[in-house]
C-alpha positions in Angstrom: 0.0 0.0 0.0 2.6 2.4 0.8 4.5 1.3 -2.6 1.4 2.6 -4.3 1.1 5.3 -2.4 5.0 6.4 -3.2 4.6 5.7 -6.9 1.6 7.6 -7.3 3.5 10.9 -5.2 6.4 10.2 -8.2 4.5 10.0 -11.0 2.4 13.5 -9.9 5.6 14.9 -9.2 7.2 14.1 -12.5 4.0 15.0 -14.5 4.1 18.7 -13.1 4.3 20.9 -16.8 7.5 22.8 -16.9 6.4 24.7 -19.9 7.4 27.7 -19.2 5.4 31.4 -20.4 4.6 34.9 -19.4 1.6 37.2 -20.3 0.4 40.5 -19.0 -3.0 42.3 -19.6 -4.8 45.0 -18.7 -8.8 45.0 -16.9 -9.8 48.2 -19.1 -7.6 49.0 -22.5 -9.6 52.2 -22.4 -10.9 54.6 -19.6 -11.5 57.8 -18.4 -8.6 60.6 -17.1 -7.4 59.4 -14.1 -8.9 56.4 -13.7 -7.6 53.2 -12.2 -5.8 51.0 -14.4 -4.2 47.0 -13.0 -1.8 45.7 -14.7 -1.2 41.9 -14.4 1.9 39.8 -15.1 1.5 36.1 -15.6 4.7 33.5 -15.0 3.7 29.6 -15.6 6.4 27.3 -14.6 8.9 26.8 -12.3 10.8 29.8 -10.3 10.1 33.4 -11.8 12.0 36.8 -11.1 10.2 39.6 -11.2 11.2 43.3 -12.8 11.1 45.7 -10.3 8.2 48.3 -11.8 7.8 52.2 -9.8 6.1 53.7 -12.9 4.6 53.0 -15.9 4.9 55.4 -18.5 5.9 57.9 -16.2 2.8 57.6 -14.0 3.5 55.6 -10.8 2.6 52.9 -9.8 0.0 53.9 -6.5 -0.2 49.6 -5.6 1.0 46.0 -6.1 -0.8 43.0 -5.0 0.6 39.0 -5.7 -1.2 35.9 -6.4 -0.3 32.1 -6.9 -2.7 29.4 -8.4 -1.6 25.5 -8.4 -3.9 24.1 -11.5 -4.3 19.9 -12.4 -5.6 19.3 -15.3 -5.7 15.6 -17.1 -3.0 15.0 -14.1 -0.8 18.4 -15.6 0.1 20.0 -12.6 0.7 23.9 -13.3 1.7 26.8 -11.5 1.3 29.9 -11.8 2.3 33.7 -9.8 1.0 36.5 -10.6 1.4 40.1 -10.0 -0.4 43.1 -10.3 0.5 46.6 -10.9 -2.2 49.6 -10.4 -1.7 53.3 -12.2 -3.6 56.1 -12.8 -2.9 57.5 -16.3 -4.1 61.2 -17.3 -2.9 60.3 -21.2 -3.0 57.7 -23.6 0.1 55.6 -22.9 1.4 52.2 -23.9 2.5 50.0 -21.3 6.0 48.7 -22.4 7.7 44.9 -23.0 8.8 43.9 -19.6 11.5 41.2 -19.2 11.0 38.2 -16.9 13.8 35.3 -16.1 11.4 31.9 -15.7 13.5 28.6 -14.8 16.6 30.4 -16.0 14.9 31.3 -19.3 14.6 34.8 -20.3 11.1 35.5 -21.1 9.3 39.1 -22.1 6.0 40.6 -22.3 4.1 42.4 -25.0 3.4 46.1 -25.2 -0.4 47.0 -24.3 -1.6 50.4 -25.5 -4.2 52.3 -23.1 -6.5 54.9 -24.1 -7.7 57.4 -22.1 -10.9 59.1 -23.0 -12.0 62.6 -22.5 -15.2 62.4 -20.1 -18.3 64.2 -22.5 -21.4 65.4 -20.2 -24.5 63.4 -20.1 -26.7 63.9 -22.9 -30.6 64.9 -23.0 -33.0 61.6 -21.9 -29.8 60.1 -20.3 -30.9 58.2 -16.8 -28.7 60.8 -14.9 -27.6 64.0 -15.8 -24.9 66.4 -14.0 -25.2 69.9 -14.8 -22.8 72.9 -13.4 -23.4 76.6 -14.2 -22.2 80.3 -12.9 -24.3 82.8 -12.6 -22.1 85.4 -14.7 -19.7 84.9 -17.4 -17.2 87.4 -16.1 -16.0 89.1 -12.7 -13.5 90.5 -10.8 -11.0 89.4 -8.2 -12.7 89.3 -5.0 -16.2 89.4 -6.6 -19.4 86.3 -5.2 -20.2 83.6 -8.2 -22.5 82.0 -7.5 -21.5 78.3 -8.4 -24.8 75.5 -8.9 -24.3 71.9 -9.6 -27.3 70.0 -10.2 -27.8 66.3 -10.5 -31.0 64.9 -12.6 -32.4 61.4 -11.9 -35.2 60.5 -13.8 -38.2 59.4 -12.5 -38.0 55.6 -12.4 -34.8 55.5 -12.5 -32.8 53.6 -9.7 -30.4 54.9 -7.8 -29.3 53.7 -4.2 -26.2 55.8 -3.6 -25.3 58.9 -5.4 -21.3 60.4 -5.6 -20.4 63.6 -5.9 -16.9 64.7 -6.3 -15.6 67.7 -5.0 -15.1 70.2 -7.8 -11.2 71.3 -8.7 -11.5 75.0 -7.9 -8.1 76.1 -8.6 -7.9 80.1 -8.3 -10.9 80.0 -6.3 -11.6 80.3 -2.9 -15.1 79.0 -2.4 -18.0 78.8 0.0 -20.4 76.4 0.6 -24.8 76.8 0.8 -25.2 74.5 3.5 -29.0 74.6 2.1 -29.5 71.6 -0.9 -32.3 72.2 -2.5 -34.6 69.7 -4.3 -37.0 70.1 -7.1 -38.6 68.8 -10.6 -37.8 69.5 -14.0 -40.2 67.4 -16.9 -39.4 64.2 -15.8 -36.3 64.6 -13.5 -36.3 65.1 -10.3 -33.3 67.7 -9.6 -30.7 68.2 -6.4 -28.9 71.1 -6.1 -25.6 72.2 -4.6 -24.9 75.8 -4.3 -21.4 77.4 -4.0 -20.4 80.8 -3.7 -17.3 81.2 -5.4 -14.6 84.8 -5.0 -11.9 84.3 -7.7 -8.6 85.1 -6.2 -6.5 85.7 -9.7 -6.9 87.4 -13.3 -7.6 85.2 -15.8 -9.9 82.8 -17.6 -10.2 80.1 -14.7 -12.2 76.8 -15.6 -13.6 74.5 -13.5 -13.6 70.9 -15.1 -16.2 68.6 -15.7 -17.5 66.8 -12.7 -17.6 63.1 -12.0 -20.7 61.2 -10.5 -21.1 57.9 -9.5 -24.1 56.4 -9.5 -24.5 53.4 -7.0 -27.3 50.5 -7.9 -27.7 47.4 -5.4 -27.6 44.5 -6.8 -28.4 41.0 -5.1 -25.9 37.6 -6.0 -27.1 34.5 -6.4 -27.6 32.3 -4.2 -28.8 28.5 -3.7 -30.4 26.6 -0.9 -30.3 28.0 2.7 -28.8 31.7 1.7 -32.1 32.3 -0.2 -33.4 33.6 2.4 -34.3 37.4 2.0 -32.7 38.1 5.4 -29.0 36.7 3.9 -30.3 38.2 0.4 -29.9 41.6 1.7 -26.4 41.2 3.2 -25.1 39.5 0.1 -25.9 42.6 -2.1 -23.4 44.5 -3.6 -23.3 48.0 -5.6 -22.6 48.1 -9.2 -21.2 51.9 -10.1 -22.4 54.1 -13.1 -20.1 57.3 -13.7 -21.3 60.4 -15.4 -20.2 63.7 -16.3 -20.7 66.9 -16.3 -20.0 69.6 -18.4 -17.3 72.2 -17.8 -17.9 75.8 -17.1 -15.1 78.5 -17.6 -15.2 82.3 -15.9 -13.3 85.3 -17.1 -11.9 87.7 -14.3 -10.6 90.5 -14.3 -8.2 92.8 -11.8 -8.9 95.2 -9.7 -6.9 98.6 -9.6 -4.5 99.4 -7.4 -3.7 95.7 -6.1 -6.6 95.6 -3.7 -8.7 92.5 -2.8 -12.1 93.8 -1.6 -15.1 93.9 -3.7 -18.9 95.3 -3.3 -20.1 97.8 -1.2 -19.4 98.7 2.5 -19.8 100.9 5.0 -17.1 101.4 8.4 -17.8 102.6 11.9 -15.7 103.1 15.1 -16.8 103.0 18.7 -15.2 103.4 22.1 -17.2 102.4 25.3 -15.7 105.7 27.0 -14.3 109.0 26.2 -12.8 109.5 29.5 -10.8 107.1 31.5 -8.1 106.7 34.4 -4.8 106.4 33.6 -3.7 102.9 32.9 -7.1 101.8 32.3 -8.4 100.2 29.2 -10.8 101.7 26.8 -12.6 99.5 24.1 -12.6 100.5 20.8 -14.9 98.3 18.4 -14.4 98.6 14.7 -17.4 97.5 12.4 -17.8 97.2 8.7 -20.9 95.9 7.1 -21.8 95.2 3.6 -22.4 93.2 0.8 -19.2 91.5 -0.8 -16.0 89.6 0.3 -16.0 90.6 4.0 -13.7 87.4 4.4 -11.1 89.7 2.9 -11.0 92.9 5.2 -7.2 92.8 6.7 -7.5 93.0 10.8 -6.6 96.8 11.7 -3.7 97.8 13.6 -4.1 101.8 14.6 -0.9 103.5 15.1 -1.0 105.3 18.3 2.3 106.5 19.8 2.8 105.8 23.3 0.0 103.3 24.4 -0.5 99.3 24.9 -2.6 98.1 22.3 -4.4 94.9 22.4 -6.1 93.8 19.4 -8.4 90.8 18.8 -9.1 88.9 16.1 -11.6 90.1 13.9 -15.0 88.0 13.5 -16.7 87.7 10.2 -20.1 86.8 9.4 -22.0 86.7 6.1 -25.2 84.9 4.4 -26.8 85.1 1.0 -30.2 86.8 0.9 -31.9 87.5 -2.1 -29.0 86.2 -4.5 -26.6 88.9 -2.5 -23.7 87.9 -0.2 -23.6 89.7 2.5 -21.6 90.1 5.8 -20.3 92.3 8.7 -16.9 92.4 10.5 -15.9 93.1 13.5 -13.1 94.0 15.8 -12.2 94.9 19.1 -9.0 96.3 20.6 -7.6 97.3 23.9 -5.6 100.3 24.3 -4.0 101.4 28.1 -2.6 104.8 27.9 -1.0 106.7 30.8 -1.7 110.4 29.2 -4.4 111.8 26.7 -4.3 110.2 23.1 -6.6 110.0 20.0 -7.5 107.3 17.9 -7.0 108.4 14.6 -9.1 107.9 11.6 -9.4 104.3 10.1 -9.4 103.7 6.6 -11.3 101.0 4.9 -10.4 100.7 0.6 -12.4 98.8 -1.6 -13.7 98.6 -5.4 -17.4 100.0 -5.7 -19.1 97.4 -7.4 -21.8 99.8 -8.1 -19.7 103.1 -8.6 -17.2 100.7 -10.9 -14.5 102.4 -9.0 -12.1 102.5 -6.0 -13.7 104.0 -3.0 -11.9 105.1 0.3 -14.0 105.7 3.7 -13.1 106.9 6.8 -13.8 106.7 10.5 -13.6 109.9 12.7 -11.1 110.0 14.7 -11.4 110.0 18.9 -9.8 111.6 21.6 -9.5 110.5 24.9 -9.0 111.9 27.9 -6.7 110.4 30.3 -6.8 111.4 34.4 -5.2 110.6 37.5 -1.9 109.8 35.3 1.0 109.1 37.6 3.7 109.8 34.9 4.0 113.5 35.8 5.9 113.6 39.3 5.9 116.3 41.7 9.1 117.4 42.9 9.5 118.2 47.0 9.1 121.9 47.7 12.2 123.4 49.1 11.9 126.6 51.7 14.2 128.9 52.6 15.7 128.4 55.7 14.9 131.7 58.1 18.6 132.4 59.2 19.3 132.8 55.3 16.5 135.2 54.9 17.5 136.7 58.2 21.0 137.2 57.0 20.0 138.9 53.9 18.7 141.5 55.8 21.3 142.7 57.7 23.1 145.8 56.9 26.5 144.9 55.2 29.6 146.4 57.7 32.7 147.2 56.5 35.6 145.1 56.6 39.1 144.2 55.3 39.7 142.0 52.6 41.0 139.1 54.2 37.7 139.1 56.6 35.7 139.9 53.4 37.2 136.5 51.8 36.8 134.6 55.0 33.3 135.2 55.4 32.3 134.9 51.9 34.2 131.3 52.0 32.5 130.7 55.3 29.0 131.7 53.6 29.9 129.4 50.5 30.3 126.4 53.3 27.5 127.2 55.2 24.8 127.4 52.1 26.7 123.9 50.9 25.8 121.9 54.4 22.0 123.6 54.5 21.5 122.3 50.7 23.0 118.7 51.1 20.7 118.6 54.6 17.7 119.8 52.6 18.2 117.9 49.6 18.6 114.4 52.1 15.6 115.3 53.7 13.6 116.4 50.3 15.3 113.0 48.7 13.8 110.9 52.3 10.3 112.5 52.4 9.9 111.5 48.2 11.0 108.2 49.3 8.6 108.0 52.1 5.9 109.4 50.2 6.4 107.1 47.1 6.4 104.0 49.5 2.9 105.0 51.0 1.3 105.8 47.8 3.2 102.2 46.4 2.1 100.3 49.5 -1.9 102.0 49.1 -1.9 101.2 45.5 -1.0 97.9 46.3 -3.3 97.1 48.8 -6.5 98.9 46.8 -5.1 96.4 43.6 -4.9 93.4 45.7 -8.5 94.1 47.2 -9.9 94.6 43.9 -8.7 91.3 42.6 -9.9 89.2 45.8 -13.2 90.8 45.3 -13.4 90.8 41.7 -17.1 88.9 40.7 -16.4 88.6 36.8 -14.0 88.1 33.8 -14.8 91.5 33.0 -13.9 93.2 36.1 -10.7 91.2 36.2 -9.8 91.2 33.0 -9.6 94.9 33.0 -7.3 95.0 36.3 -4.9 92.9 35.1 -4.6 94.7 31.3 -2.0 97.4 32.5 0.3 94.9 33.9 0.6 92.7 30.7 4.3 91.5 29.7 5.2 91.7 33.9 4.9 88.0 34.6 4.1 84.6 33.2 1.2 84.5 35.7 -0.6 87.4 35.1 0.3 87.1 31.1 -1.5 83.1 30.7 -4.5 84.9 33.3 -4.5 87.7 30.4 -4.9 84.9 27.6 -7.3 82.7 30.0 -9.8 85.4 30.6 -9.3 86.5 26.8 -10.5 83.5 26.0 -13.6 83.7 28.5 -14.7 86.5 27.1 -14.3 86.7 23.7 -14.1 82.8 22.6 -17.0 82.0 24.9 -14.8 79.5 27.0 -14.8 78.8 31.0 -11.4 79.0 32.0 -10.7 79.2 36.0 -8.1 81.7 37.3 -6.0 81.0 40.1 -6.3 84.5 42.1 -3.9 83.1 44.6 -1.4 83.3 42.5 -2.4 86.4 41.3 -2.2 87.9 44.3 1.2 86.1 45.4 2.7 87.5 42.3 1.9 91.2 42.8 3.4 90.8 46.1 6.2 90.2 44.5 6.5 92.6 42.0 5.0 95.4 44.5 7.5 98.0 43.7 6.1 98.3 40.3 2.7 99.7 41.7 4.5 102.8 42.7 6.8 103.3 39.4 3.7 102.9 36.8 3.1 100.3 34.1 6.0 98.9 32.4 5.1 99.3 28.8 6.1 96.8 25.9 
């Protein structure tokens, strides 16, 4: 039996075909611009080497896969391995002869040609239909297109999942309607996707046709138990239609003078007070509102010479009513000044999209009054001591030279020890009187903090003291964030207070600017 079983083993072993061959083909000799193309090599026989392959035609290769298959047929034992090469052409191109060694044998492929077709939009009575269209042929940099792409089912028709691409909007920047809109043309029914579109360069820009996929279940068959509908509907697969759109091109034009805003706006500029302490802040809110690219307005930076300015980012909103795009701005910035300043005017330049021309408006400028500012210092008054004065009044004597010269170098001595006594004393009380007003600003700024109830309030007492310590710069940031970015940070006033005991001395110089 186990003779049998050994000559049987031989005779399979020796009947394996050693013929050796190679083949390659293609799943799709033709297909559309960037489409996936698999590229499989065949080796029958015995051992195989492989070329290594990175490209094809100058297109690289994005994926390999490998496969072996052991066929007996009319006791032939073959072999085979297999491997498979995927590229995404954008051009006709021909695949090229590739050499292969098989059992020591050199061995080489055939050259495959691939076409690669043009996609052409769906044509009238078609099953689906994509459509894309601008609402104007021409425009300017910075002007709203308004960008539609439609998708037509017919009635009837199935369709269980539908895929859009995104469009190639190269030199635009774009915007999306979150609204999709549905409706009914003759016998389509017709989904909508709106874009608004602001070209960003001169030109004629195109956006290409558009690819959709069109997704249709489709149920395998089965036999026996897997009939049932319940396994039916897991054993479906989707089977993909494409179809194109059509392409759509815009001409755009510059606008003068290198600007970037388009439409029609108008600016305003607001403080919360005219009239503030010294070191405080006051809030100055700059608005623009319009219809246009409001997106575009660069943040403002006012140049104001001697102040600490703070300036947040701006916030932008905008919505299309009635066909128009509309929006405001808005910003808001700080400044701390220790004297009386003004705001000056604001400029905001655009192109008048109803004037045809570049318009320039203005804000008004502000002036604000500054009190209480300790920057000024008042200097120790000095009095006259009462033997000087007494000693001017005396009636001058006669007297010899040499007494004459002693007592005017006694006099000289005598007026130098009064002013360095005076001037100590004037230098202590300053001193003195610089430490109590320190030590009572101290305290009243400490107090203030412990007993601060909002972000507002505290926000506003740490502002002058910005760019003093790490602490009081992240409580800055933390309660910068509360306010304005709607977010619930917690400050430590411990360490608050902690580090303006620290840096007490500061209290009684003034603010050390940036």
């Amino acid at each position: 039996m186990r003779q049998d079983l050994g000559k049987i083993l031989l005779t399979l072993l020796f009947s394996v075909s050693l013929f050796a061959g190679v083949s390659a083909k293609v799943d799709q000799n033709a297909v559309y611009r960037g489409d996936n193309v698999n590229l499989t090599i065949t080796a029958e026989g015995g051992d195989a080497e492989f070329p290594n392959i990175y490209e094809i035609d100058s297109f690289p290769v994005t994926g390999t896969s490998t496969a072996r298959s052991t066929n007996i047929i009319n006791g032939d034992i073959t072999s085979s391995v297999s491997h498979t090469y995927s590229f995404s052409p954008t051009r006709d191109v021909i695949i090229p002869s590739y050499e292969l060694t098989v059992d020591g044998e050199r061995e080489l492929t055939k050259a495959i040609p691939v076409r690669v077709i043009k996609p052409t939009a769906s044509t009238a009575g078609a099953d689906f239909i994509a459509e894309l269209s601008l609402d104007k042929k021409e425009a300017y940099v910075g002007e709203s297109v308004r960008f539609d792409i439609k998708f037509k089912r017919r009635l009837g028709a199935k369709a269980d999942k539908v895929q859009i691409n995104e469009p190639a909007l190269k030199g635009f920047w774009a915007k999306k309607v979150e609204e999709e809109s549905q409706s009914s043309e003759g016998e389509y029914i017709v989904e909508t996707h709106t874009y608004l579109l602001f070209p960003q360069q001169e030109g004629n820009l195109t956006i290409p046709a558009l690819e959709v996929a069109v997704g249709t279940l489709k149920q395998r068959r089965n036999n026996g138990f897997f009939n049932d509908p319940f396994f039916s509907r897991m054993t479906n697969q989707l089977q993909w239609q494409k179809s194109f759109s059509n392409a759509v091109s815009l001409n755009v034009k510059p606008l003068p003078s290198g600007l970037e805003l388009y439409g029609s706006f108008s600016i305003g500029a607001d403080v919360d007070k005219a009239s503030v302490r010294a070191n405080k802040p006051v809030n100055l809110t700059i608005t623009v509102t319009g219809e246009g690219n409001v997106e575009d307005i660069i943040k403002f930076d006012p140049l104001i010479d001697d102040v600490i300015i703070y300036a947040d980012e701006p916030q932008t909103r905008s919505k299309l009513i009635n066909g128009k795009y509309v929006g405001s701005f808005k910003q808001k910035i700080a400044i701390i000044g220790d004297k009386d300043f003004v705001i000056p005017a604001l400029d905001l330049r655009y192109f008048d999209k109803d004037q045809k021309r570049v318009i320039t408006k203005k804000t008004e400028p502000i002036a604000i009054k500054v009190t209480g500012s300790t920057v000024t210092t008042t200097e120790p008054k000095i009095e006259k001591s009462t033997a000087i004065i007494e000693s001017e009044r005396e009636t001058p004597t006669e007297s010899t030279p040499a007494q004459t010269q002693q007592e005017d170098s006694t006099t000289k001595y005598l007026y130098l020890f009064i002013g360095v006594v005076l001037g100590v004393l004037g230098t202590y009380a300053g001193m003195n009187y610089r430490r109590k007003v320190g030590t009572k600003k101290e305290d009243d700024l400490l107090r203030a903090i412990e007993k601060a109830k909002d972000d507002r309030t505290l926000f506003d007492l740490l502002l002058p003291f910005g760019n003093i310590d790490p602490v009081i710069d992240d409580a800055l940031i933390r309660l910068e964030a509360n306010l304005y970015g709607k977010e619930k940070n917690s400050i430590d006033k411990e360490k608050l207070l902690e580090c303006f005991e620290e840096h007490a001395e500061l209290l009684g110089q003034g603010v050390v600017k940036s």
